[in-house]
Structure formats: C-alpha cells, structure tokens
N, C-alpha and C positions, 0 to 999 in steps of 0.2 A: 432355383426356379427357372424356368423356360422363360424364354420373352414373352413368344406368344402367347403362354397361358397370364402372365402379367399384363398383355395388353389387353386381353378379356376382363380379368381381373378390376383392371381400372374404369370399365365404363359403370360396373360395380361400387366400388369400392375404392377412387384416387388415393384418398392419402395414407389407408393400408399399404395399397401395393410403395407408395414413393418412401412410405418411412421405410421399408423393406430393401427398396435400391438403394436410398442415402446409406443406409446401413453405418457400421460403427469408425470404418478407415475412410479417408477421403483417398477413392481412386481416380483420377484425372483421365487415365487412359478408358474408364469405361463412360466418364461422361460422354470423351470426345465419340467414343465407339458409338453409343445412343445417338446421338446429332447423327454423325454420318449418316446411319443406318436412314434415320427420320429424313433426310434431306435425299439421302439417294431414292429412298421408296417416293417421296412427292415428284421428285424428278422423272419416275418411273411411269406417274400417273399421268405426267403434261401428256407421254407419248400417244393414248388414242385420238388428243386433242389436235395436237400436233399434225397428226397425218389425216386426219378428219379438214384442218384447213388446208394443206399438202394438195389434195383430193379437191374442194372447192377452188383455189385461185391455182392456175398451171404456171403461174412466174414467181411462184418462192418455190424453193428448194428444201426440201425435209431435212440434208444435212445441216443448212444452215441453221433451221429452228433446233434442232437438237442440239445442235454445239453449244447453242446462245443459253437452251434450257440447261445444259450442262454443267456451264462455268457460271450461270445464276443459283443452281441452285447444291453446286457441289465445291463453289469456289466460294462466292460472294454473302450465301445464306448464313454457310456459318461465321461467319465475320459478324455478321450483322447479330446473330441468334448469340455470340459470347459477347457481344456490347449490350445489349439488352438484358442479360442476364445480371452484367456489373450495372448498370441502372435501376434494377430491380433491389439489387443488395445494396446499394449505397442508399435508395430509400426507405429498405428494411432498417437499416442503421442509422439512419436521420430518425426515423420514426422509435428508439431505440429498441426495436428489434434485433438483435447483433447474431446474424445468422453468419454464417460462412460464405464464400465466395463461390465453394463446391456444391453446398446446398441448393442456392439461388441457380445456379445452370446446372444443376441434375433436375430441379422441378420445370425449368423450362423445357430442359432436351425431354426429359423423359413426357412429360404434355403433347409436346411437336410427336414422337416418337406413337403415343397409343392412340393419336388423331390422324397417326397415315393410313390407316385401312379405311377410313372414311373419303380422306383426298383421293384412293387409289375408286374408288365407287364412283364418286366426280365426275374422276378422270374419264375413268372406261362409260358412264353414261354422258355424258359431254361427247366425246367423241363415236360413241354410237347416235345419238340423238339430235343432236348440233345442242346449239345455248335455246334453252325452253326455259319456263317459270316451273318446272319439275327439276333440271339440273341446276338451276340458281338453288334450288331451295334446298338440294342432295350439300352444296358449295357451302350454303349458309350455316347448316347442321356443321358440317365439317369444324367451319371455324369457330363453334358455337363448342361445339366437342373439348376443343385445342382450349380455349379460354374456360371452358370448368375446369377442365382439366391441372390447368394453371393454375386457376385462381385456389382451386383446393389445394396445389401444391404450395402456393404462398403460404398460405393459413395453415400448413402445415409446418413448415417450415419456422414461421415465426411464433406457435403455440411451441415449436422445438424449442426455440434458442429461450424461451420464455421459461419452459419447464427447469432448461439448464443453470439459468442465471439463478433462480430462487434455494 
C-alpha cells in the first residue's frame, strides 16, 4: 500500500490502516522511516512561519530559524517521540496490556505521520495569514487529528495484545 493512500485512509479508518503497518514481523527500520518522514514533513511546515516572522522583524536571520527548526525537529523530536512511545508501552504493561515495544512506536510514529498534512496547512496558513483565531484553530484540528489518531492506535494495539494472550 502507498503511504499516501494510508494517510487518507486513516482519517477514515486509523486502526484498519495501523493494524495493516504493525503487520505480522516487527520492522524497526520502517518505524524509524515513518518518524523521520512525520518530523521532516512538520519541519517542512515551520518553513512559511518561519519566513513569514523573517519578513516582520529585519534582526533575525531566516538561517538561524531554520537550523534551530531543523535540529528540533529532525534531531531532538525523535528522541523525545521514541521515549514517549516506551512510556506509552510500559503503561500498556502496567495496565496488563502486554503489547510490544514495536507496536507502542508504530502507533505513535504512524499518528505523528497521517497528522502532517494537517501541520503542513498550519504551516502554510500561519505563514500566509500571520497567527489569527482561524490558524489557531487550522493548529488545534491538527493536534486534535494526531491525538485520535493515537489514541485509536493505543486501543488498537492493546485490543491486539489482548486478542493474542487469550
């Protein structure tokens, strides 16, 4: 399956499409591929923001904000995005939900991942618009998007581990 037709897919249908990525082998290299992908595309999005402020104060410098957007959100996110995923599974398994490690950051990465075409809309009306109570509320969707997204992925995840153990 195509990404993109998967990220259409999920605004449909999340925990079709995520039981469909977990799929039956735990592959590491595609979770990390998902993340990337999700953090480079947000990163993608800071940039009409970015030069939108650029454009309003003449004493920052656009490379600087880019570099800063760069190493936040292509160094530092995913650090932060696989700790949150083992938080997520260590409370899957407190709770005795006994999902995997691979499960728990596929549902995260792949959520971050079918909520960037929403961050990239943000972006580009943010930085067309300036900050209005229309792009707050483009921003709020967004992370409204990311958190169903998830949270369908948990409940899928833990309805897995639940099917398997019985």
């Amino acid at each position: 399956m195509s990404i993109a037709l998967d990220i259409v897919r999920t605004y449909r249908t999340p925990r079709e499409v995520l039981r469909r990525r977990i799929g039956s082998t735990e592959r590491e290299d595609r979770a990390l591929a998902i993340l990337m992908g999700a953090c480079f595309l947000i990163f993608v999005a800071q940039w009409p923001r970015l030069a939108r402020e650029v454009f309003a104060d003449d004493t920052v410098e656009l490379n600087g904000l880019m570099a800063g957007a760069l190493f936040g959100w292509v160094i530092i996110a995913p650090l932060f995005f696989y700790t949150l995923a083992l938080l997520v599974h260590w409370a899957l398994v407190a709770f005795r939900r006994a999902s995997s490690g691979y499960m728990s950051r596929v549902a995260l990465f792949w959520a971050l991942l079918a909520a960037a075409p929403m961050w990239l809309l943000s972006g580009l009306l943010t930085g067309f618009i300036g900050e209005t109570p229309a792009t707050s509320m483009v921003a709020i969707l967004a992370l409204g998007a990311f958190l169903v997204f998830w949270g369908a992925g948990v409940v899928e995840i833990a309805k897995r581990s639940v099917s398997v153990q019985e």
